[in-house]
C-alpha positions as CSV (number, residue, x, y, z in Angstrom):
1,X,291.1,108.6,147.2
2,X,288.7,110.7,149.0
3,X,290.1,114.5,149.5
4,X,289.8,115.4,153.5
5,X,289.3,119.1,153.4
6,X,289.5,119.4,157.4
7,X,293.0,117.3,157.2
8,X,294.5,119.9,159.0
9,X,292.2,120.2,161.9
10,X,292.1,116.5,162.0
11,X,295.6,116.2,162.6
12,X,295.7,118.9,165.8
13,X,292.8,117.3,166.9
14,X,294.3,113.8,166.8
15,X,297.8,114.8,167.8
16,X,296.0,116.4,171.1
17,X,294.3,113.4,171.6
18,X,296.5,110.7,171.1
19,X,299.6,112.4,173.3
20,X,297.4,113.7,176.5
21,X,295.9,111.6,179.0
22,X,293.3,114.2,179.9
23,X,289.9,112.0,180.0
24,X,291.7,108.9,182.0
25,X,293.1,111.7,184.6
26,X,289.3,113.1,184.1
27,X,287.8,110.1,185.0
28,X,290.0,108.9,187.7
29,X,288.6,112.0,189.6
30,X,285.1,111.4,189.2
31,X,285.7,107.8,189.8
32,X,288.1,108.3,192.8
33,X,287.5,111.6,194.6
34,X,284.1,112.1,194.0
35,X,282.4,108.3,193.8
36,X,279.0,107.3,192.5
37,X,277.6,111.5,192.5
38,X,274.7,110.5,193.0
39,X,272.1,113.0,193.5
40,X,271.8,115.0,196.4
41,X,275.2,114.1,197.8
42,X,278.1,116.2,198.5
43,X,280.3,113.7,195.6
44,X,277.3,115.3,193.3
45,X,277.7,119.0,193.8
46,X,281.8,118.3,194.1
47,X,282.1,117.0,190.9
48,X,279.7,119.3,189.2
49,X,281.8,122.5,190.5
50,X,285.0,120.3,189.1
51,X,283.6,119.9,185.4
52,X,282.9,123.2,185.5
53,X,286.3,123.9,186.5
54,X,287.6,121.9,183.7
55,X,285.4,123.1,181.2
56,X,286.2,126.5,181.8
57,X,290.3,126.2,181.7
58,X,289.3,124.5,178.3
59,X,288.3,127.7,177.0
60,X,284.4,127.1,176.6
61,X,282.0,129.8,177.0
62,X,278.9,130.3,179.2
63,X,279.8,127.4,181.5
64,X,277.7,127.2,184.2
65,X,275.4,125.0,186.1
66,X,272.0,124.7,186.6
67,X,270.5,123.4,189.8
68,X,266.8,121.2,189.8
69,X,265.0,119.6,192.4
70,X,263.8,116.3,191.5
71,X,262.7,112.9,193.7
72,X,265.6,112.0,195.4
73,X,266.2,108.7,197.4
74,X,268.1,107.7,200.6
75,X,268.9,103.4,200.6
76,X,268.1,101.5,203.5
77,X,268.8,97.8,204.9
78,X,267.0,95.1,202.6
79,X,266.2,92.0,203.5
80,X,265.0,88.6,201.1
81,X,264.1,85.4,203.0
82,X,262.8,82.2,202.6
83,X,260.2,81.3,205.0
84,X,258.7,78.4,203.8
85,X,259.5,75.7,202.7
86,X,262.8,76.2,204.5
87,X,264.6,79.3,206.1
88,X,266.9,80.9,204.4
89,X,268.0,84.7,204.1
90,X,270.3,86.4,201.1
91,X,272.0,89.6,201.0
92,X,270.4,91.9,198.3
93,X,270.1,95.5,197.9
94,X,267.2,97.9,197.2
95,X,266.2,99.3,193.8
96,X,266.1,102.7,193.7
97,X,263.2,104.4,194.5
98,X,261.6,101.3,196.3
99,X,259.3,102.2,198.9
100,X,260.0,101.1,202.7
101,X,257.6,98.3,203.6
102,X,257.7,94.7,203.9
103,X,255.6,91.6,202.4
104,X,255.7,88.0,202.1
105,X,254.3,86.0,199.9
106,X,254.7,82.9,197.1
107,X,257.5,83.3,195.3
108,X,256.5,83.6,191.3
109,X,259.7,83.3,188.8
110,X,258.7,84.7,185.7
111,X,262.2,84.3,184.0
112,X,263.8,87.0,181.7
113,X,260.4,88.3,181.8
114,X,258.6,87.9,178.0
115,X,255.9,90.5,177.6
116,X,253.5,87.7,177.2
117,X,253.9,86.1,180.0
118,X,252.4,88.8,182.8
119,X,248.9,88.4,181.3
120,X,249.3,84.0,181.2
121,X,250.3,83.8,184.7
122,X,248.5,86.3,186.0
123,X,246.4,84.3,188.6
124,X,249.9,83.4,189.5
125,X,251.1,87.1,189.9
126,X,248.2,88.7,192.0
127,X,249.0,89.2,195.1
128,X,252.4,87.5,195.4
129,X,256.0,88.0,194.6
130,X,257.2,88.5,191.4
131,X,261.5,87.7,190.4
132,X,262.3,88.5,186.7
133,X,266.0,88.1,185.6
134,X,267.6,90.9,183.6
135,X,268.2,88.5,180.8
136,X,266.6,89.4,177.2
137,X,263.7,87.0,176.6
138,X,264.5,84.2,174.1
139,X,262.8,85.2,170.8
140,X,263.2,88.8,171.7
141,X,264.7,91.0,168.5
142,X,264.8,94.3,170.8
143,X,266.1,95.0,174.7
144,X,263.4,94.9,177.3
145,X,264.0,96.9,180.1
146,X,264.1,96.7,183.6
147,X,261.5,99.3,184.0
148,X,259.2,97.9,181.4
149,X,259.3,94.3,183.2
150,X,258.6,95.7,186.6
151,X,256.0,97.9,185.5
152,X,254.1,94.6,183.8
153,X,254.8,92.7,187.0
154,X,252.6,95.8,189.1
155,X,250.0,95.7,186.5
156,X,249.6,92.0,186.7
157,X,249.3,92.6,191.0
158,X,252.5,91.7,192.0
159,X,253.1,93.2,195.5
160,X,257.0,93.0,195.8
161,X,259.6,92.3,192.8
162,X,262.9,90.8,192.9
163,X,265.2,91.5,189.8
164,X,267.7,89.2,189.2
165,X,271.2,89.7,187.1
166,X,271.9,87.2,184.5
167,X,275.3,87.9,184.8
168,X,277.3,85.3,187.4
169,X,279.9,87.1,189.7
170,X,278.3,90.3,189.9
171,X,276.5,90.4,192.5
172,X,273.0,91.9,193.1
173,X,272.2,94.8,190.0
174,X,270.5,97.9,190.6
175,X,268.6,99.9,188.5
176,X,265.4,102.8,189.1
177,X,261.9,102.1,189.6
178,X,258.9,103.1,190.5
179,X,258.0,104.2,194.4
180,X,254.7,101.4,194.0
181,X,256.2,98.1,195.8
182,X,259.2,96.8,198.1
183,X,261.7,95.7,195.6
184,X,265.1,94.3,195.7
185,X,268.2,93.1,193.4
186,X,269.5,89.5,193.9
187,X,272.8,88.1,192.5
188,X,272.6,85.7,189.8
189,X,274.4,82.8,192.0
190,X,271.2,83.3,194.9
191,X,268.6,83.8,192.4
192,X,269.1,80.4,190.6
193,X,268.6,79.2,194.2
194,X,265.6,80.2,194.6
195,X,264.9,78.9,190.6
196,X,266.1,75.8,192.3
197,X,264.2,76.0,195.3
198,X,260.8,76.5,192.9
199,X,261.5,73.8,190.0
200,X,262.3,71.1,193.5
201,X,259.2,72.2,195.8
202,X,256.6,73.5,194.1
203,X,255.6,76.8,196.2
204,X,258.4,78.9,198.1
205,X,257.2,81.7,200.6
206,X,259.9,84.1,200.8
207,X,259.6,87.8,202.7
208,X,261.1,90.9,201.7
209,X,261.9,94.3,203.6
210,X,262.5,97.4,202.9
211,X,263.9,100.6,204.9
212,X,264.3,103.1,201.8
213,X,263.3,106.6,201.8
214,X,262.3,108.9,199.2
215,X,262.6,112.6,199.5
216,X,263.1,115.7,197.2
217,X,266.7,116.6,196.6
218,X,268.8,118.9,194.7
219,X,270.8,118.2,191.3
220,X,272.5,119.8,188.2
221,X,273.2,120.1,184.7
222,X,276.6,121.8,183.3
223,X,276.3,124.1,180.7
224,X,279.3,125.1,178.2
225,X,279.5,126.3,174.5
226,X,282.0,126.6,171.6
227,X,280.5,129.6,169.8
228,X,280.8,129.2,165.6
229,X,282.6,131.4,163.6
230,X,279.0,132.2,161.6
231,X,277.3,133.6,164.1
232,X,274.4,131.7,163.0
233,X,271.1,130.8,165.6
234,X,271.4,126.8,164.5
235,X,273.6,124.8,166.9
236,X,274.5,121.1,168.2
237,X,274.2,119.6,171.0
238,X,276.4,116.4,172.6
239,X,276.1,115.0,176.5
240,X,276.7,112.6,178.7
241,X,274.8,112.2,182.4
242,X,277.4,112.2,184.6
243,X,275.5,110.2,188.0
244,X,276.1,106.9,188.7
245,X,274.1,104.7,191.0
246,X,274.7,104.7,194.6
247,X,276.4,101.4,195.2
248,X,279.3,102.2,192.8
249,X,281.5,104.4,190.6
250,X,280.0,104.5,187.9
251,X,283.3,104.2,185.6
252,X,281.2,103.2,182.3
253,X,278.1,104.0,183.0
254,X,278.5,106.6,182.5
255,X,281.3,108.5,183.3
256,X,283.0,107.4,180.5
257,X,281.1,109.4,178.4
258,X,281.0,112.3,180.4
259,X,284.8,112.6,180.3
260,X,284.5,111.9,176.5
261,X,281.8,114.8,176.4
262,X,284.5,116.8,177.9
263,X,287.9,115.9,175.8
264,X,285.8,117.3,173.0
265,X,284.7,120.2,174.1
266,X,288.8,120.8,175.0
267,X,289.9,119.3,171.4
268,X,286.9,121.5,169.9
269,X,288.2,124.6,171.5
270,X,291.4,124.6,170.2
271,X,290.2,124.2,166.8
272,X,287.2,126.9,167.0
273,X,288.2,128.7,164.5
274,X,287.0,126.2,162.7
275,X,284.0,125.5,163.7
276,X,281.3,127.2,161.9
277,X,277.8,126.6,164.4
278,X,277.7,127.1,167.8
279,X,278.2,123.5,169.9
280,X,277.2,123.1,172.8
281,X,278.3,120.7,175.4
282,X,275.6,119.3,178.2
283,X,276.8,117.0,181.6
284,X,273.0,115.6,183.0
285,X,272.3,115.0,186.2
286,X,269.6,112.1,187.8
287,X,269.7,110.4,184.5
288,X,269.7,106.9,186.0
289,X,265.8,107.4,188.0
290,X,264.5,109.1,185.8
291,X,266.3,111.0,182.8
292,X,265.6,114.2,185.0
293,X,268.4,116.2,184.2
294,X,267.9,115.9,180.1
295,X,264.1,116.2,181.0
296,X,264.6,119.3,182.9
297,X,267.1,120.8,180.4
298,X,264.6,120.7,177.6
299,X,261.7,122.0,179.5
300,X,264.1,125.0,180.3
301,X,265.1,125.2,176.7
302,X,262.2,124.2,175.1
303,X,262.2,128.1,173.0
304,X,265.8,127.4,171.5
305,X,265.3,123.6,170.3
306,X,263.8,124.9,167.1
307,X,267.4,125.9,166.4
308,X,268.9,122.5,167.4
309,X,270.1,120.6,164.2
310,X,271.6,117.5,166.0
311,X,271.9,116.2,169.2
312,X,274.4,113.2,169.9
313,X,274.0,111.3,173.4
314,X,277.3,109.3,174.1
315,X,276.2,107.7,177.7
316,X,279.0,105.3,178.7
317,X,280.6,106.1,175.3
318,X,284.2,105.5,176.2
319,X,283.7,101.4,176.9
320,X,285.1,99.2,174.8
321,X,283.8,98.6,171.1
322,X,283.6,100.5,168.0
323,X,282.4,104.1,167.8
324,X,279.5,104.7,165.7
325,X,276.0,106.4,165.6
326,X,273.1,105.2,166.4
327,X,270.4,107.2,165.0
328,X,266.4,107.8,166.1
329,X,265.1,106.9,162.8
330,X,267.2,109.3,160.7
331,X,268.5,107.3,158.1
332,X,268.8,110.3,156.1
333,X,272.2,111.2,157.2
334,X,273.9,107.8,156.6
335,X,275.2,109.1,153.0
336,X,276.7,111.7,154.8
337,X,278.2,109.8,157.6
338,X,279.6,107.4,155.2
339,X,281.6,110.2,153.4
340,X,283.0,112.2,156.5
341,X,284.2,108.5,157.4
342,X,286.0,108.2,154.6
343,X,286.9,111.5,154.7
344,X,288.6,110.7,158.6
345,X,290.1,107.6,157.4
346,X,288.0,106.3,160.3
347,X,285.6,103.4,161.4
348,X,282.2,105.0,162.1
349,X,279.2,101.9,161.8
350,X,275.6,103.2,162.0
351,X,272.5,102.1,161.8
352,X,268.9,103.3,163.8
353,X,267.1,101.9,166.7
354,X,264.4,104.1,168.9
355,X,265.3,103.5,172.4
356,X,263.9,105.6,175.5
357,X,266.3,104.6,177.9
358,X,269.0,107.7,177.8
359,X,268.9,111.3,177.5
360,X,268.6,112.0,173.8
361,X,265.1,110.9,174.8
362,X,263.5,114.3,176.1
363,X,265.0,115.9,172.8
364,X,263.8,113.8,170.4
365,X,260.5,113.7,171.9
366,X,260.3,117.4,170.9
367,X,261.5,116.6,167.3
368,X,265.2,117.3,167.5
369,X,267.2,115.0,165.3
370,X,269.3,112.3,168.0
371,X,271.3,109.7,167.8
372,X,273.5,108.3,170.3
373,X,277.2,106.9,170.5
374,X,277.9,102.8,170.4
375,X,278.9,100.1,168.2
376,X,275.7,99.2,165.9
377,X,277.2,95.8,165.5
378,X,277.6,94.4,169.2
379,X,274.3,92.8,170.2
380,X,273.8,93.8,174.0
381,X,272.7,90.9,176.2
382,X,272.6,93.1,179.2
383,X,275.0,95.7,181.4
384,X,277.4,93.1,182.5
385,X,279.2,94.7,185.2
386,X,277.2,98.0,184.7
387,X,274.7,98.7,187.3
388,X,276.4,97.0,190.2
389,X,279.2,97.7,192.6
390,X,281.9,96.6,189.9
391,X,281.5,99.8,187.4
392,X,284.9,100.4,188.5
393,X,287.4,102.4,187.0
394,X,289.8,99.2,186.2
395,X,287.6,98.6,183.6
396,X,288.0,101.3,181.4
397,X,290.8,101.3,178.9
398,X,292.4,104.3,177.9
399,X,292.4,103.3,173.9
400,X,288.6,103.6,174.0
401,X,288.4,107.4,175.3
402,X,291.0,108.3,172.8
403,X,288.8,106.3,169.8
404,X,285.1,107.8,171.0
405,X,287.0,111.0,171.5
406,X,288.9,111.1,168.2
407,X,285.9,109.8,166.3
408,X,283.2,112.0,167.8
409,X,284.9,115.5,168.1
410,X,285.3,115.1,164.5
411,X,281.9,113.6,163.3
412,X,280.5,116.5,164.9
413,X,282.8,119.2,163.7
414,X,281.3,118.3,160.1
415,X,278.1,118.5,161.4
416,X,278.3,121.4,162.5
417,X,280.1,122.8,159.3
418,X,277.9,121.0,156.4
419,X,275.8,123.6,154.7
420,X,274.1,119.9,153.7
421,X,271.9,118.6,156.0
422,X,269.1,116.4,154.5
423,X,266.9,116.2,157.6
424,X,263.5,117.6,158.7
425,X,262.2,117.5,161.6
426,X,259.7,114.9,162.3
427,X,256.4,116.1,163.5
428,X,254.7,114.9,166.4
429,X,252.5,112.5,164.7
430,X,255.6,111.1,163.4
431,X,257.0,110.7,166.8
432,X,254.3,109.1,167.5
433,X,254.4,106.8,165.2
434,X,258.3,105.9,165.9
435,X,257.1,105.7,169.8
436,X,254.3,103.4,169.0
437,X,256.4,100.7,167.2
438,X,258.8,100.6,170.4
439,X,255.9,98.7,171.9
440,X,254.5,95.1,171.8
441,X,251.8,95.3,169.3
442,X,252.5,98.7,168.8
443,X,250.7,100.4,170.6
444,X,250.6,99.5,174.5
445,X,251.6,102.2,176.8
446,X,252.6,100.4,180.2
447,X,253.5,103.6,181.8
448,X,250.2,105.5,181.2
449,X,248.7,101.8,182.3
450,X,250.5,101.6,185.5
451,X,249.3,105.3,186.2
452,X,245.5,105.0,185.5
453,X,246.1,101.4,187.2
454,X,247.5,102.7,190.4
455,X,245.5,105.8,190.7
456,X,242.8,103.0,191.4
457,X,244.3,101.6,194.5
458,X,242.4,101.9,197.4
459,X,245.7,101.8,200.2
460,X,248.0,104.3,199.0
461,X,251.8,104.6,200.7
462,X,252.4,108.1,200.7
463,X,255.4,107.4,198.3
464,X,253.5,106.0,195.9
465,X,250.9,109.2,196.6
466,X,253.2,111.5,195.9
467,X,254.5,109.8,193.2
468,X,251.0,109.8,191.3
469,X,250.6,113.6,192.1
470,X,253.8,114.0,189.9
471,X,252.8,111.9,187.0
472,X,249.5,113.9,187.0
């Protein structure tokens, strides 16, 4: 039998959290009273002051909030029609950070979008209208993202993109991208239409419209610590974004895990006395166009990362599943992870997977040692529900807060207490390295491409222009 020298502190920590409802009420708030928060909105800077509120009666110290201006966006009317070879007009919605214009053009459906496929059909591509579903490409071992297939679809001349969810009875999916071309989200039930429409007849015209606006707005990150007992400089770090997208609540993605964030900073505090580093607990904002809340945190912070000895992400951590770690190429700590498991009498899988696509990204970009919450063995197909109108609080179970709550307030209460801790920081070459092998071929960097690609256009929207200034 493994000896659990923090049985004590387990047991407050689960009693709390097994007889209290506090992330369910939490997230009924955010959910309920103050929507998608989406930035620049009144919901935002109403639920930031609440989670301060509520970290505050927790008992954390130097809770605060800290207010950035980043590229906001305002959604219009969008329109998708067929105009040839028959009329026909769907209801879809814009992506974020779509520019206002209109286009019409042939209709090219690339599918779920293979990497290879841009550069094939690219006579295709140029100058026409690009749909790729959200589906992951058959063959495919990793996730491709939404971003990455849109920015492939601009570099092989598309001039308006329609993304299509794979999922059936969800409606049209959002999702950020780039201010460059009109570009709209189409419900898995219209987009096999148009599949339809292409496999029967050939060549299909179809129009798209745009009335979106882009324009600088303000947002926040919340701020609150647990100071350790030690008084050491090293600390921790665990967060959550807290926006959702515009067209919906935002109950998994990701509030979930900002109301996780915040049951342990509460379970934490009533056990700091125990706690030997310093944790502190971070609630992003704009994380879903643009991971500008983490990006601006770290720019900010940049002098005290050095100190930083962990940083767990736990986005939309309180969804169904098991609760595990997913680490950025630190297999180092699985030894130790498999011993405070045992230790918790706890299921804790692990394994590691370099993703870009959340807000442990800015950190370990500047070598802080990441990992983020999910279940290693569930193979993601795509959001599901998640980025339409049905991230709904219905959704969300209260079993699962308790489980990511009980299981992550404790993980990190031994990481912040081990005097082991068998990682160094990886250099930037290293980084590199890790970066590199993210990529097809390991080594293509679409977002520098699109960049130096764009900056060559000749007509520029003055979106688009100000979008360029920013990447410069």
């Amino acid at each position: 039998m493994v000896d659990n020298p923090y049985l004590d502190v387990d047991k407050k920590i689960m009693a709390e959290i097994y007889t209290s409802s506090e992330p369910m009420d939490n997230l009924k708030v955010l959910c309920d009273v103050y929507g998608a928060r989406w930035p620049g909105t009144p919901e935002d800077i109403g639920s930031v002051k609440y989670m301060v509120e509520k970290l505050e009666s927790y008992g954390l110290e130097n809770v605060h909030y800290e207010t950035l201006q980043i590229p906001g966006w305002k959604r219009g009317k969008a329109t998708l029609e067929v105009t040839s070879p028959i009329e026909k007009e769907f209801d879809v919605i814009s992506l974020p950070h779509s520019i206002s214009g209109e286009v019409e053009a042939k209709l090219v459906d690339l599918g779920a979008g293979h990497p290879d496929i841009y550069e094939k059909r690219r006579d295709e591509v140029d100058g026409n209208i690009v749909m790729c579903s959200s589906a992951r490409p058959q063959g495919m071992t990793r996730s491709l993202h939404r971003s990455e297939k849109f920015r492939r679809s601009v570099l092989a001349g598309a001039k308006g993109w329609i993304f299509m969810n794979h999922y059936p009875a969800y409606g049209p999916p959002t999702g950020g991208i780039s201010p460059l071309i009109p570009c709209v989200g189409i419900a898995y039930e219209d987009g096999t239409f148009l599949q339809r429409l292409v496999d029967r007849e050939g060549e299909v015209t179809v129009k798209i419209k745009t009335t979106d606006k882009n324009l600088p707005v303000e947002t926040y990150n919340i701020v609150g610590d647990i100071l350790g007992t030690s008084g050491e400089s090293e600390y921790l770090v665990t967060g959550s974004h807290y926006d959702g997208h515009d067209i919906s609540q935002g109950a998994l993605d990701p509030a979930s895990g900002a109301v996780v964030v915040m049951e342990m900073a509460r379970v934490l505090s009533m056990v700091k006395g125990d706690l030997k580093r310093r944790v502190r607990f971070l609630l992003f904002g704009a994380e879903e166009t643009g991971l500008h809340g983490s990006r601006y945190y770290v720019k900010e912070h940049e002098d005290e990362l050095g100190d930083c000895r962990f940083m767990l992400n736990l986005d939309s951590a309180g969804g169904a599943g098991k609760k595990g770690v997913i680490f950025t190429g630190y297999t180092e700590l699985y030894p130790l992870v498999e011993q405070w498991a045992n230790e918790m009498k706890a299921e804790i899988p692990y394994f590691s997977r370099v993703s870009g696509a959340s807000d442990h990204w800015p950190f370990f970009q500047k070598g802080v040692v990441t990992g983020n919450g999910g279940d290693p063995g569930r193979t993601s197909t795509g959001r599901g529900f998640g980025h339409t109108k049905y991230d709904t609080i219905d959704k969300i179970e209260l079993q699962y807060l308790r489980l990511a709550s009980a299981n992550y307030s404790r993980l990190l209460l031994r990481m912040a207490n081990s005097d082991v801790w068998p990682v160094e920081r990886k250099t930037p070459e290293e980084i590199d390295e890790l970066i590199r092998g993210m990529r097809p071929g390991g080594g293509e960097d679409t977002a520098k491409m699109l960049r130096d690609y764009v900056a060559g256009w000749d007509d520029l929207h003055p979106d688009t222009k100000e979008w360029l200034d920013r990447q410069s």
